[in-house]
DSSP file (Angstrom, degrees, kcal/mol; ACC not computed):
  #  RESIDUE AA STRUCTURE BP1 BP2  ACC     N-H-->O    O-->H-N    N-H-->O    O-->H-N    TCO  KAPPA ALPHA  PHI   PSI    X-CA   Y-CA   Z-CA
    1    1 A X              0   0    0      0, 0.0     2,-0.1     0, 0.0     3,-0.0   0.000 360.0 360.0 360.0 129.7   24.4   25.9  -36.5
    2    2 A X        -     0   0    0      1,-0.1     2,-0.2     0, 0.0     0, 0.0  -0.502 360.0-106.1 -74.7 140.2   21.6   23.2  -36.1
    3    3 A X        -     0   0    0     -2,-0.1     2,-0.2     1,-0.1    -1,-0.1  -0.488  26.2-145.9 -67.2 127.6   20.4   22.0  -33.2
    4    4 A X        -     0   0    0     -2,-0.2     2,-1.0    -3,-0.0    -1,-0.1  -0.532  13.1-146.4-100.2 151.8   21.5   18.7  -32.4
    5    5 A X        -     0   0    0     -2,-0.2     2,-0.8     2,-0.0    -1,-0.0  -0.776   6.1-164.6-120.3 131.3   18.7   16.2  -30.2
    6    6 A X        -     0   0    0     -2,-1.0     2,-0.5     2,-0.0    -2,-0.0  -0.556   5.8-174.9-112.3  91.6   19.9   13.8  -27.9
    7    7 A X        -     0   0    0     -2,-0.8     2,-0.4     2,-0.0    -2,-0.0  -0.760   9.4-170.1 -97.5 124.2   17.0   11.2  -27.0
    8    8 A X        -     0   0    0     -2,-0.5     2,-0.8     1,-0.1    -2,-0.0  -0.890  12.4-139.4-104.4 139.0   18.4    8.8  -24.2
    9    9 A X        +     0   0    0     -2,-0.4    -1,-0.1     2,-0.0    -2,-0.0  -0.773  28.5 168.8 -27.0  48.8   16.3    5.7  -23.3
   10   10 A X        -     0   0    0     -2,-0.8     2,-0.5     1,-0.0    -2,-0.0  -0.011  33.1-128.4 -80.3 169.3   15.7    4.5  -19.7
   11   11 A X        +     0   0    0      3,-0.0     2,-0.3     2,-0.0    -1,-0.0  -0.930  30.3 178.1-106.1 133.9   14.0    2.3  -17.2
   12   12 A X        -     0   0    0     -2,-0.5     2,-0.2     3,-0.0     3,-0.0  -0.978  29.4 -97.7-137.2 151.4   12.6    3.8  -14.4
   13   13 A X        -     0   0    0     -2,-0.3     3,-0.1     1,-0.1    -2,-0.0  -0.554  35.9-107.0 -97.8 177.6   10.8    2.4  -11.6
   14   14 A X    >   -     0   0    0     -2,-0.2     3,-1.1     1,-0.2     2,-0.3  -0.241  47.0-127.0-106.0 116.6    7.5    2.5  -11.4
   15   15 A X  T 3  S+     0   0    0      1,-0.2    -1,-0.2    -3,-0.0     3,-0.1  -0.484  80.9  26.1 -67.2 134.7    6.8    5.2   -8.7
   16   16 A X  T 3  S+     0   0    0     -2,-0.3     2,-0.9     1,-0.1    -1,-0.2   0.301  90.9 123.8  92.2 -12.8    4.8    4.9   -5.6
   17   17 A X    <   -     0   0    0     -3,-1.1     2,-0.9     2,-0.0    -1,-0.1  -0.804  40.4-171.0-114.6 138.1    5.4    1.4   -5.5
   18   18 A X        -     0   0    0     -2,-0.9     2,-1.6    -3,-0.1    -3,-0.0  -0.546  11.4-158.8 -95.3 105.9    6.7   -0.2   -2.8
   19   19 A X        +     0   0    0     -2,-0.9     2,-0.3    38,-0.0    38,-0.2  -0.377  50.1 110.5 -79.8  86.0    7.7   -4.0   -2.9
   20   20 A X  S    S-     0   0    0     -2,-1.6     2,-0.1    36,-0.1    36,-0.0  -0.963  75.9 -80.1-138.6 166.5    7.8   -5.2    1.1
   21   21 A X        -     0   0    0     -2,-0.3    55,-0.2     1,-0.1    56,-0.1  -0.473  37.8-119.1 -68.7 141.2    5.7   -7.4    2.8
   22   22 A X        +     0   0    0     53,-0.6    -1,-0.1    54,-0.4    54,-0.1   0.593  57.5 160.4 -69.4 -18.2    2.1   -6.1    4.2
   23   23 A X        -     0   0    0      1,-0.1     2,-0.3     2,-0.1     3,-0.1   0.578  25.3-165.7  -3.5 137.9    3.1   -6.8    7.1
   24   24 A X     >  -     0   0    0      1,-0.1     4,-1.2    56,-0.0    -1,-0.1  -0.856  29.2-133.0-131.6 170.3    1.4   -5.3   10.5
   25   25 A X  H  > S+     0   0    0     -2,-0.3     4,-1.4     2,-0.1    -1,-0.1   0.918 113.9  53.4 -86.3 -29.2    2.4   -5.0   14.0
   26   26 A X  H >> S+     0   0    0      2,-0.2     4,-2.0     1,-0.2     3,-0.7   0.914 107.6  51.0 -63.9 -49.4   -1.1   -6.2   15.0
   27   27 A X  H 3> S+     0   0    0      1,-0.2     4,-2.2     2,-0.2     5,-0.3   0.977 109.1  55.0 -37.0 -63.5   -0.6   -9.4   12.5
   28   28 A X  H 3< S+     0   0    0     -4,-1.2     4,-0.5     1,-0.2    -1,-0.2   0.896 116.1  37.5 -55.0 -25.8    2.8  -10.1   14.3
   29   29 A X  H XX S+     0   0    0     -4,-1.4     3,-0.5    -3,-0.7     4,-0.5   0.883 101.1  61.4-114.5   4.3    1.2  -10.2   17.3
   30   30 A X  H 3< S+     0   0    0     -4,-2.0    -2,-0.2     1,-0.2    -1,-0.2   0.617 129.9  29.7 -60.7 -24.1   -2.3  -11.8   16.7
   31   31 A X  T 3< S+     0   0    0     -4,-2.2    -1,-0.2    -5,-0.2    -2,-0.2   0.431  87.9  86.3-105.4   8.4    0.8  -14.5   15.8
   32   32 A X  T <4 S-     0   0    0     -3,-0.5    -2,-0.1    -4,-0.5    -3,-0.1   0.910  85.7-128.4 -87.3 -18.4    3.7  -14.2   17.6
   33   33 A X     <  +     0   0    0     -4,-0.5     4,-0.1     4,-0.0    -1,-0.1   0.895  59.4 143.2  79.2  41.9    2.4  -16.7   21.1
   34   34 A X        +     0   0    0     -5,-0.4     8,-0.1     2,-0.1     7,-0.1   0.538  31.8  86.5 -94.4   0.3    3.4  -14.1   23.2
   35   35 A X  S    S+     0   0    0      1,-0.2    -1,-0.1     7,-0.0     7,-0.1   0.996 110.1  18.6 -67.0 -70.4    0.8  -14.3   25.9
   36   36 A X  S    S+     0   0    0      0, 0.0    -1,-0.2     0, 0.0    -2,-0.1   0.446  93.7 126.0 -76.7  11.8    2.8  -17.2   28.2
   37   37 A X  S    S-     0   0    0     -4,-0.1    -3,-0.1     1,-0.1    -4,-0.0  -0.339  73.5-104.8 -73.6 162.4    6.2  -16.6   26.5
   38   38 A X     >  -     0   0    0      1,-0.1     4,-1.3   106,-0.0    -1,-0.1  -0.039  39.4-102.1 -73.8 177.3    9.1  -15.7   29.2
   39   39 A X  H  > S+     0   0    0      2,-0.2     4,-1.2     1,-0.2     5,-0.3   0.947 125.7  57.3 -73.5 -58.1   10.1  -11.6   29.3
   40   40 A X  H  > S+     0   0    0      1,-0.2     4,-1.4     2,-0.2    -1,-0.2   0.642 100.8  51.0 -32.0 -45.8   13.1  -12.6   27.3
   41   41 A X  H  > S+     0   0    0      2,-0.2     4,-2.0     1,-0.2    -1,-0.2   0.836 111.0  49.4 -65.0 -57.8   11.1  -14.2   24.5
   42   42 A X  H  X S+     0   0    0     -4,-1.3     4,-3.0     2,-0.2    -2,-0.2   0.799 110.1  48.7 -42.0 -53.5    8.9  -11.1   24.0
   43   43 A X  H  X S+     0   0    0     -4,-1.2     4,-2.9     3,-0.2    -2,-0.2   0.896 106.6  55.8 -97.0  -4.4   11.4   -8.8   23.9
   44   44 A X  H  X S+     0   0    0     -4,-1.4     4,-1.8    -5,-0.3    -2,-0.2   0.904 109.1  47.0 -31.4 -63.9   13.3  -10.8   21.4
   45   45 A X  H  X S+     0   0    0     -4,-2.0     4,-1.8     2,-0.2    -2,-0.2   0.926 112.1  62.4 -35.2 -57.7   10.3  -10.9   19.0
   46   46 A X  H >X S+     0   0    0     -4,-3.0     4,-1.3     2,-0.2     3,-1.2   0.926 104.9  30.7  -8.9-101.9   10.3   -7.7   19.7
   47   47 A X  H >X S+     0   0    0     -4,-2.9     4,-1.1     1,-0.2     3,-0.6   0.923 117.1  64.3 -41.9 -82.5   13.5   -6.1   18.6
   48   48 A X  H 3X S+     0   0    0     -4,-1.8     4,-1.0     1,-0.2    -1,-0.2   0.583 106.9  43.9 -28.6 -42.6   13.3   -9.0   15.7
   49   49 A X  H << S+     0   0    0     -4,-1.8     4,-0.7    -3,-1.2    -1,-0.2   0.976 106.7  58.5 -67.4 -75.9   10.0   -7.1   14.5
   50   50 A X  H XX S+     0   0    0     -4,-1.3     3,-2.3    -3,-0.6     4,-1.9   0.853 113.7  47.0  13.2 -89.1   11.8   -3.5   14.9
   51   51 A X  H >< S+     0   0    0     -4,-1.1     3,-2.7     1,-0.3     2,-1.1   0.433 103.3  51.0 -27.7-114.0   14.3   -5.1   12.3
   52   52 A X  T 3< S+     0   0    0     -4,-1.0    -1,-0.3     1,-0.4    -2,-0.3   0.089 108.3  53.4 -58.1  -3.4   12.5   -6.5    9.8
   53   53 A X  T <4 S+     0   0    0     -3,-2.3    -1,-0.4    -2,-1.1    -2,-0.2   0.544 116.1  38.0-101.6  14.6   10.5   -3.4    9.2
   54   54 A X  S << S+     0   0    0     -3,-2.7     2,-0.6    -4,-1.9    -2,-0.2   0.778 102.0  88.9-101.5 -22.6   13.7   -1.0    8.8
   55   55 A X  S    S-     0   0    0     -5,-0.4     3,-0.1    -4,-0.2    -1,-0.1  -0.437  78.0-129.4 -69.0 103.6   15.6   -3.6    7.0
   56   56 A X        -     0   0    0     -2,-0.6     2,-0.4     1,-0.1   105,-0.4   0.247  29.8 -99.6 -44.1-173.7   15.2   -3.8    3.1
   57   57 A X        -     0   0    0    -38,-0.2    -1,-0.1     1,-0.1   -38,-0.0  -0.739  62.4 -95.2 -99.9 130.0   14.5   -6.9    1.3
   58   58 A X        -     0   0    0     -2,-0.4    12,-0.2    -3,-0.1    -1,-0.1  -0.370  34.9-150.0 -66.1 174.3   18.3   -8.1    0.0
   59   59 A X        -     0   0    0     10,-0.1     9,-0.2    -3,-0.1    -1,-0.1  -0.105  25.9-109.3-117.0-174.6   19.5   -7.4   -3.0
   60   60 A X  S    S+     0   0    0      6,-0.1     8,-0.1     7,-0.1     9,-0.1   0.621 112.6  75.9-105.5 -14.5   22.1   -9.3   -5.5
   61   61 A X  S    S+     0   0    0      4,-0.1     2,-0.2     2,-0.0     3,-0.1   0.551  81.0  77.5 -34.8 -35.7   24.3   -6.5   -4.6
   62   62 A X  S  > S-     0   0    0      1,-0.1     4,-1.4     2,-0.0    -4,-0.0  -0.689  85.0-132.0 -65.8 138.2   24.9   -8.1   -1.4
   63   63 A X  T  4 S+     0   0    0      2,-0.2     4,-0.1    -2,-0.2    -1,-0.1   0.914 105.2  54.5 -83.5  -7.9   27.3  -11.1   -1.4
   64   64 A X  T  4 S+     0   0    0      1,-0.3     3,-0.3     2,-0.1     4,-0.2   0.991 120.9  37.4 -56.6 -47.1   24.9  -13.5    0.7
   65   65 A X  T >4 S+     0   0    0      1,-0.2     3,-2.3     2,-0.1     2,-1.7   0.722  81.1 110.7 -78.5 -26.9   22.4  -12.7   -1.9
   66   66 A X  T 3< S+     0   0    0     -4,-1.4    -1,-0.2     1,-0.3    -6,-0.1   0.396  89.2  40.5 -39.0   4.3   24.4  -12.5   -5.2
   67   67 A X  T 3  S+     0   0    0     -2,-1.7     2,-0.6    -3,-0.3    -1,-0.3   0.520 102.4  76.6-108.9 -25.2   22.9  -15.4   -6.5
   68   68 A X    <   -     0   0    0     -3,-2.3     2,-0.4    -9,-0.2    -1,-0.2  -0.876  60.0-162.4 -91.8 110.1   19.4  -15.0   -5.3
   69   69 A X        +     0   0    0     -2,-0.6     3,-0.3     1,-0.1   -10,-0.1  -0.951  13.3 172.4 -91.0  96.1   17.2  -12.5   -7.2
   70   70 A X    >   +     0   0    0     -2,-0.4     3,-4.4   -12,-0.2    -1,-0.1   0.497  49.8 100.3 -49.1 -15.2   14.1  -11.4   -5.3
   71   71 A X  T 3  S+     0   0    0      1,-0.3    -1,-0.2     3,-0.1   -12,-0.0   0.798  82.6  45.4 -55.9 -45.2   12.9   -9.0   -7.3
   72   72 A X  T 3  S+     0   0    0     -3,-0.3    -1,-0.3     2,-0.1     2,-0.2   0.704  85.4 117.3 -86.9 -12.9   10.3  -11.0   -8.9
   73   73 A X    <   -     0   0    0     -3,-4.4     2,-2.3     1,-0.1     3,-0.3  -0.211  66.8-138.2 -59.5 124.8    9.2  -12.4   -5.2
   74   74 A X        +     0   0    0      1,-0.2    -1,-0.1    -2,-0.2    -2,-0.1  -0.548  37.0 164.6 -94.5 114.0    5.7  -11.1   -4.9
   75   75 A X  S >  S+     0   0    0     -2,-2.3     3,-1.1     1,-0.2   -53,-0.6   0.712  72.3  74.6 -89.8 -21.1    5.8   -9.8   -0.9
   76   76 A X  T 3  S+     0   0    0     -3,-0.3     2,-0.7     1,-0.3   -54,-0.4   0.997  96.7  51.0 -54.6 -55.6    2.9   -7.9   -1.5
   77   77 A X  T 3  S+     0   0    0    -56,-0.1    -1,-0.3   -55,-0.0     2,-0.2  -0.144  82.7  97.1 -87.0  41.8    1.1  -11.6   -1.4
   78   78 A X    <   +     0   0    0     -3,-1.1     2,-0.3    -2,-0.7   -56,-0.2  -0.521  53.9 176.1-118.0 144.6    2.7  -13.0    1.9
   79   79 A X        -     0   0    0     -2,-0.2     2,-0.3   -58,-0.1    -2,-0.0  -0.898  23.6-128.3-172.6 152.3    0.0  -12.5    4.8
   80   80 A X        +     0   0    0     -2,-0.3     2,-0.2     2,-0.0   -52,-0.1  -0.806  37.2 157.2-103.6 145.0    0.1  -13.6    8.5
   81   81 A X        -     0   0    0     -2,-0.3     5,-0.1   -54,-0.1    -2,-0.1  -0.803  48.8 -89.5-168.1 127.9   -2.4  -15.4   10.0
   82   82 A X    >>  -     0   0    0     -2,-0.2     3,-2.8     1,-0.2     4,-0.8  -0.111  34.6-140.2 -59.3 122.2   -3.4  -17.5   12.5
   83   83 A X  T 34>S+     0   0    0      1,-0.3     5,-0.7     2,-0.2    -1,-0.2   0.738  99.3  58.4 -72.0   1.1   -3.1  -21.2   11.3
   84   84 A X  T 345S+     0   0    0      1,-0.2    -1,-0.3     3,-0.1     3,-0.2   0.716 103.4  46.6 -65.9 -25.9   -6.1  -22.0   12.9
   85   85 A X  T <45S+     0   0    0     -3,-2.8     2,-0.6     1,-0.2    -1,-0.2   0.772  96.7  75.7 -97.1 -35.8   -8.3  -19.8   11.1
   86   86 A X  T  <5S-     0   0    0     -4,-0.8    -1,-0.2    -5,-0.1    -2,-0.1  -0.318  93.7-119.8 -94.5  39.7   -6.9  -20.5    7.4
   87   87 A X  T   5 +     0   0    0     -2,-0.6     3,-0.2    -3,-0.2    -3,-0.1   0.698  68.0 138.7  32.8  46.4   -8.5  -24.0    6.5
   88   88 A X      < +     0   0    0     -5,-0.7    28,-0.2     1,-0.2    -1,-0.2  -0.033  38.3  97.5-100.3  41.6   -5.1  -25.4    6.1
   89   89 A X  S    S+     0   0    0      1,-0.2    -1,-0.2    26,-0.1    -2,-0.1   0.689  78.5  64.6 -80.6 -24.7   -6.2  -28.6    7.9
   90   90 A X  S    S+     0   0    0     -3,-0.2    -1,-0.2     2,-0.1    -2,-0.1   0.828  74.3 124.5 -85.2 -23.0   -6.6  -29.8    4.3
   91   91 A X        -     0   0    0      1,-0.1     2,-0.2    -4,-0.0    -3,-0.0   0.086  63.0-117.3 -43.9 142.0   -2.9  -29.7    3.2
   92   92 A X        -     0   0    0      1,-0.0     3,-0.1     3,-0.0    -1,-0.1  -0.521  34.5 -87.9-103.2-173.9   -1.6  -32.6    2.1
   93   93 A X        -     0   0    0     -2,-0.2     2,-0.1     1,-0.1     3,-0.0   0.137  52.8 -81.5 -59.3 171.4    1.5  -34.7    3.8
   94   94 A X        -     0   0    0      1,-0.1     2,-0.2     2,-0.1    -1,-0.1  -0.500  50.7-110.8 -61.8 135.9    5.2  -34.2    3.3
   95   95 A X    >>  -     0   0    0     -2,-0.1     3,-2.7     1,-0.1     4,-1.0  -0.539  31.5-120.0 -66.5 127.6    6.3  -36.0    0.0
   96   96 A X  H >> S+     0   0    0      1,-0.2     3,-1.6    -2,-0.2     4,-0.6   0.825 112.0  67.8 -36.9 -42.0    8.4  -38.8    1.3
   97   97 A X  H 34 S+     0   0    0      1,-0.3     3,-0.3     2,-0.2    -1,-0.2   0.679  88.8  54.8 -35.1 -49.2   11.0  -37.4   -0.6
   98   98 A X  H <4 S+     0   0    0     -3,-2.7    -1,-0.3     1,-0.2    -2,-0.2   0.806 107.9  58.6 -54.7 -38.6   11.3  -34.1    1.4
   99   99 A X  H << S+     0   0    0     -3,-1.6    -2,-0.2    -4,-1.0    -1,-0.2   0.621  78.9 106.6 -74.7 -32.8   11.9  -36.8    4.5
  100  100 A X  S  < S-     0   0    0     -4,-0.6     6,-0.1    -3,-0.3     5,-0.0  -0.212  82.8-120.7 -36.8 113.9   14.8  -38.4    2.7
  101  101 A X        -     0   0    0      4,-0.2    -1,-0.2     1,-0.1     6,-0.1  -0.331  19.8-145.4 -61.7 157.8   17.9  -37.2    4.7
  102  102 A X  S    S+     0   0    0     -3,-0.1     2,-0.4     1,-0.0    -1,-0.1   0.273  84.4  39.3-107.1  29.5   20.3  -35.2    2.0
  103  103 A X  S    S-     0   0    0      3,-0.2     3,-0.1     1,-0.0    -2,-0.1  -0.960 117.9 -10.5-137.3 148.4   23.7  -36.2    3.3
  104  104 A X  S    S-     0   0    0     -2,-0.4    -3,-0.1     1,-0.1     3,-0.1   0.062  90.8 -73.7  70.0-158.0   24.4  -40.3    4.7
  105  105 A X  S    S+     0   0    0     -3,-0.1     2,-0.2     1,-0.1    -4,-0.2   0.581 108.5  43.8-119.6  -6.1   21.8  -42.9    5.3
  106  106 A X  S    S-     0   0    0     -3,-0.1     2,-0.7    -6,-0.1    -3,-0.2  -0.874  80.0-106.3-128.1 164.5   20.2  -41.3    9.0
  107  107 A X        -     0   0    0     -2,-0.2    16,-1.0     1,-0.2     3,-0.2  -0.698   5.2-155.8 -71.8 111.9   19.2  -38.2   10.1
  108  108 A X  S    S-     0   0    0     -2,-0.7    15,-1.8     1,-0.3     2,-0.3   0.966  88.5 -33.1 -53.8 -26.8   21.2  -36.1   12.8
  109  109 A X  B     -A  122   0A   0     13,-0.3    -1,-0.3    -3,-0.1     2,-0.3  -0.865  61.8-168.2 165.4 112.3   17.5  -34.3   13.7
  110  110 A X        -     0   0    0     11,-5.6     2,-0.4    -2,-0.3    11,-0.4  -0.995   5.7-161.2-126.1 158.1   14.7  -33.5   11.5
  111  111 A X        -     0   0    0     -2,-0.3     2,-0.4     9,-0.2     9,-0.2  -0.984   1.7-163.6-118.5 140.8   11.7  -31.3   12.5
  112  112 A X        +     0   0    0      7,-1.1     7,-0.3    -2,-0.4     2,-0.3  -0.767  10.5 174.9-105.7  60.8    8.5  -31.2   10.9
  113  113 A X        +     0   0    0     -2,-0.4     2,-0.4     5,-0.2     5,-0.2  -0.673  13.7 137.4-109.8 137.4    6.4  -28.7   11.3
  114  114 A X  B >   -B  117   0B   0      3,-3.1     3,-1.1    -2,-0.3   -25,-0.0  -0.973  67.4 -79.3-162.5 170.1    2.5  -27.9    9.4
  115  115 A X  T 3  S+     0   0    0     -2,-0.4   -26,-0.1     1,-0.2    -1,-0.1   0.794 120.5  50.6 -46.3 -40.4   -0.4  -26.7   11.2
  116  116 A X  T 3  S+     0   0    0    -28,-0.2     2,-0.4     1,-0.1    -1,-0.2   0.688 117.1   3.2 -85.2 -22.5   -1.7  -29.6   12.6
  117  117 A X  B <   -B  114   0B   0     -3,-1.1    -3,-3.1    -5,-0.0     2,-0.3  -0.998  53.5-130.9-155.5 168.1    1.3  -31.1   14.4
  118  118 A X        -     0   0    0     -2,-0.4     2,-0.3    -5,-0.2    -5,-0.2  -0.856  34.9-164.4-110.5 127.6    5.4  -30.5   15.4
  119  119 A X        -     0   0    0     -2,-0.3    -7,-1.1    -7,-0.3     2,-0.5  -0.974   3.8-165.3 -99.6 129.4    7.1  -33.9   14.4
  120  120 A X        +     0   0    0     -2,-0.3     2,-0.3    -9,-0.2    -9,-0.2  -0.737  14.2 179.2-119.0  96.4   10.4  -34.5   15.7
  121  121 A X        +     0   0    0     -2,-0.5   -11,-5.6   -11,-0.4     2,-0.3  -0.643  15.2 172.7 -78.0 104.8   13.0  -37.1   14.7
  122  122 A X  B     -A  109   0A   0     -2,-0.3   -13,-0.3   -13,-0.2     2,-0.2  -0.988  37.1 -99.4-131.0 147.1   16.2  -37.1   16.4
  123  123 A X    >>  -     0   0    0    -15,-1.8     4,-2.4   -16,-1.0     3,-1.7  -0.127  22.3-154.0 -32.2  99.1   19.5  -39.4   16.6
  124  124 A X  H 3> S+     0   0    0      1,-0.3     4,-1.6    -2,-0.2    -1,-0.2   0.888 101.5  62.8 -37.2 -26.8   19.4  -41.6   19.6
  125  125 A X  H 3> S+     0   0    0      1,-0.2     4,-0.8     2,-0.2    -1,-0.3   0.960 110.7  35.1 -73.9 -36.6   22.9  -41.6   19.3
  126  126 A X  H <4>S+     0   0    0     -3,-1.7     5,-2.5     2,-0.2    -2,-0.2   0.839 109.7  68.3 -88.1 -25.5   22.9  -37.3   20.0
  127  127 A X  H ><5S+     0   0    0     -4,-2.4     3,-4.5     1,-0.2     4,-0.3   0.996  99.6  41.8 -42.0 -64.9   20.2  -37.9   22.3
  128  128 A X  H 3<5S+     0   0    0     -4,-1.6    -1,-0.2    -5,-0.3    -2,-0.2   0.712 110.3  58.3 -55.8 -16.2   22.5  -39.8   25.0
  129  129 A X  T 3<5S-     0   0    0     -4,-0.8    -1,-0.3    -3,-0.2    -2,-0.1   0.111 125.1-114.3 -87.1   6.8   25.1  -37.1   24.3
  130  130 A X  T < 5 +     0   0    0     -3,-4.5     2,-1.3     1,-0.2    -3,-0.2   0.878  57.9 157.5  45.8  42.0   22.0  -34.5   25.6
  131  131 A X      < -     0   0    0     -5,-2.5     2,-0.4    -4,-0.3    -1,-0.2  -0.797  33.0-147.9-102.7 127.7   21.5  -32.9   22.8
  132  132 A X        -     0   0    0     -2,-1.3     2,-0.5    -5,-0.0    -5,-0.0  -0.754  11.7-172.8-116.7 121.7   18.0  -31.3   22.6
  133  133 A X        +     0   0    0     -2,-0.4     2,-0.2   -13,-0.1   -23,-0.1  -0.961  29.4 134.8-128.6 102.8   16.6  -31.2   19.2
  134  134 A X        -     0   0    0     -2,-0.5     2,-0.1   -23,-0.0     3,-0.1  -0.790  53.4 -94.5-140.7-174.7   13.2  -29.1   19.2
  135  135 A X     >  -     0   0    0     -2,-0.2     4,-1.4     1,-0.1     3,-0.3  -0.379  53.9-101.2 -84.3 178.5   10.7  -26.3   17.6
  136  136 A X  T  4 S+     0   0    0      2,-0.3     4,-0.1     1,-0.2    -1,-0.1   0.939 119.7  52.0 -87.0 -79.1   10.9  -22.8   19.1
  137  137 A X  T  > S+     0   0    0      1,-0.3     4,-0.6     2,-0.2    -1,-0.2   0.412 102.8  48.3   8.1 -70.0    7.5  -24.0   21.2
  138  138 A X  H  >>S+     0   0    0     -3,-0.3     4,-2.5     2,-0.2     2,-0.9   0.835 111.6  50.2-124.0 -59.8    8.3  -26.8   22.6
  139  139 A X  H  <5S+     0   0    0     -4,-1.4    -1,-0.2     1,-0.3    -2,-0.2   0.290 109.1  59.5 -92.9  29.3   11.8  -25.2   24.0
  140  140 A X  H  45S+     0   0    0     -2,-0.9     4,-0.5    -3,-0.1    -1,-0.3   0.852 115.5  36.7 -71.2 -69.5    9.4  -22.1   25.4
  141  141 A X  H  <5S+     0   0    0     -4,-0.6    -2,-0.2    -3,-0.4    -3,-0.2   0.538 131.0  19.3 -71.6 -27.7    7.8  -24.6   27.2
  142  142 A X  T  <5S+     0   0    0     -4,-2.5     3,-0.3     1,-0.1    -3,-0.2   0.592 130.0  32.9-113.6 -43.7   10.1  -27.0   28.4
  143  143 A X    >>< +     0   0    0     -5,-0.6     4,-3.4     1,-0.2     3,-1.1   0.211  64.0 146.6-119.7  59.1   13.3  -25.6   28.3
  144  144 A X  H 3> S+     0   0    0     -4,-0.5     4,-1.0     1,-0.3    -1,-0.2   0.734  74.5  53.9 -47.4 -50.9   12.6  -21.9   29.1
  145  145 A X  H 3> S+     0   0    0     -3,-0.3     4,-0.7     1,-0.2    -1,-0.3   0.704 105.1  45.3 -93.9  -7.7   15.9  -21.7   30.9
  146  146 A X  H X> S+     0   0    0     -3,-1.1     3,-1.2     1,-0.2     4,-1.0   0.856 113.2  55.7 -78.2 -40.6   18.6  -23.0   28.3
  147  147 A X  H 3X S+     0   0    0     -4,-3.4     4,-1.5     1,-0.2     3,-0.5   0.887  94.4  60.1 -73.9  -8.8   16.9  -20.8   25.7
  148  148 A X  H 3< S+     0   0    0     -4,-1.0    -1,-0.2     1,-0.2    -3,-0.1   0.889 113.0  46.6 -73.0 -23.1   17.2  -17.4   27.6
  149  149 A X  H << S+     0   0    0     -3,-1.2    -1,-0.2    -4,-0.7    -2,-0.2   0.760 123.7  28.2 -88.4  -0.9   21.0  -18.3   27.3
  150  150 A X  H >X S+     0   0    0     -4,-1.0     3,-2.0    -3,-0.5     4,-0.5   0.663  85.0 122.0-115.0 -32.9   21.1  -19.4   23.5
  151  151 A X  T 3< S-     0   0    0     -4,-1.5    -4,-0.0    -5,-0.3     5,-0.0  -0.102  88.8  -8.8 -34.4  97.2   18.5  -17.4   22.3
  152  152 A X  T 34 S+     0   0    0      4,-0.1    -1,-0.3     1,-0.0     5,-0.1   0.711  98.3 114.0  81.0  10.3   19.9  -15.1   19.5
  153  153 A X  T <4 S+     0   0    0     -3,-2.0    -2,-0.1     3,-0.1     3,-0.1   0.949  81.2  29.6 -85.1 -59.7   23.4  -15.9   20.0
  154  154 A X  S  < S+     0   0    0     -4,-0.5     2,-0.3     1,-0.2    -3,-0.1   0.952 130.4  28.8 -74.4 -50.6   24.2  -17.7   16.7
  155  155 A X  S    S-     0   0    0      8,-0.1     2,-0.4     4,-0.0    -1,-0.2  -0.935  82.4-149.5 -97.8 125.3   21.7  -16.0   14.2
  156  156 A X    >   -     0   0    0     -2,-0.3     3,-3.5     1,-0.1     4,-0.4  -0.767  11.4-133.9-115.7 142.0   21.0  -12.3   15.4
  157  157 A X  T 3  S+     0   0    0     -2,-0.4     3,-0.5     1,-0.3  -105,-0.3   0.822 110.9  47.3 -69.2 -22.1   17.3  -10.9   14.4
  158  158 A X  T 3  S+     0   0    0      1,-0.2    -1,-0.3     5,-0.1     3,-0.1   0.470  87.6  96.4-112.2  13.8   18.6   -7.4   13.1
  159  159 A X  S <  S-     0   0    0     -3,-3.5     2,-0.2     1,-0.2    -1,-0.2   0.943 110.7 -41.3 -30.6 -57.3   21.7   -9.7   10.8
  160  160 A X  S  > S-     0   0    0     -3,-0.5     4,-0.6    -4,-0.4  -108,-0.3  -0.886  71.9 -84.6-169.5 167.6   19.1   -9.3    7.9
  161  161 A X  T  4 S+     0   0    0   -105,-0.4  -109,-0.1    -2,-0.2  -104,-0.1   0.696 119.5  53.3 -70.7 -11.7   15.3   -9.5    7.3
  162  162 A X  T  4 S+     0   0    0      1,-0.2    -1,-0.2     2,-0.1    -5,-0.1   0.751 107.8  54.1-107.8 -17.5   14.7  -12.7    6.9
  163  163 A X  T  4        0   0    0      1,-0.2    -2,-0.2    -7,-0.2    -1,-0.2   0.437 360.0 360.0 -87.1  11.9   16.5  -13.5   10.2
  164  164 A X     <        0   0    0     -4,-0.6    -1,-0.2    -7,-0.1    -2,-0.1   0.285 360.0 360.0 -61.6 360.0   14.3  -11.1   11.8
């Protein structure tokens, strides 16, 4: 009886490479502003860090991600760096457009942030109600003790990688 040949036809992927971000610990902390940050703040980054290098990159397999296809994001070409250092003094402004609230005709809170300054826009109306609308920074420095108690409560750093 003749031998029958069965040739089957896959994709495989390309071995030996790994698609995550270069990431280093030394990078994370040449950035992370950890020299005056509170104990709290530190080991928060911490642990965050911890995550996001055991946590894969999602998938579409996930449902948060079913619509979003990373695959083609090239992480390889992400790098951390101090903004100081990276001539991005030259960027140019936000397109008014971006500035444009997307819901109504005012903003509740915008933040702004690019290397050269934090702007912050918030409703007078939520001000007088005390609501404090700020960067990460700014509530180090001024309101060290409401963040130790909010800090990580709503979005938790080992959720996912990208809220790590």
């Amino acid at each position: 009886m003749p031998k029958k040949t069965v040739v089957r036809k896959t994709r495989s992927a390309k071995s030996g490479v790994k698609k995550d971000f270069p990431f280093t610990y030394e990078m994370f902390e040449s950035i992370s502003g950890n020299g005056d940050a509170p104990e709290y703040v530190k080991k928060f980054r911490t642990d965050a860090w911890k995550s996001f290098t055991c946590l894969p990159i999602p998938t579409i397999k996930e449902e948060a991600w079913r619509r979003t296809n990373l695959r083609s994001l090239p992480a390889n070409d992400f790098i951390l760096t101090e903004m100081q250092n990276t001539g991005t003094n030259n960027l140019p402004p936000v397109p008014d457009e971006l500035l444009e609230p997307l819901v109504g005709e005012t903003h509740g809170g915008q933040i702004i942030i690019s290397p050269q300054e934090v702007i912050t826009n918030e409703n007078p109306e939520l001000s007088k109600q005390g609501v404090i609308f700020t960067d990460l920074s700014t509530a180090i420095k001024q309101y060290p003790e409401i963040l130790e108690h909010i800090m990580g409560k709503i979005v938790k750093s080992d959720e996912g990688k990208f809220s790590a």
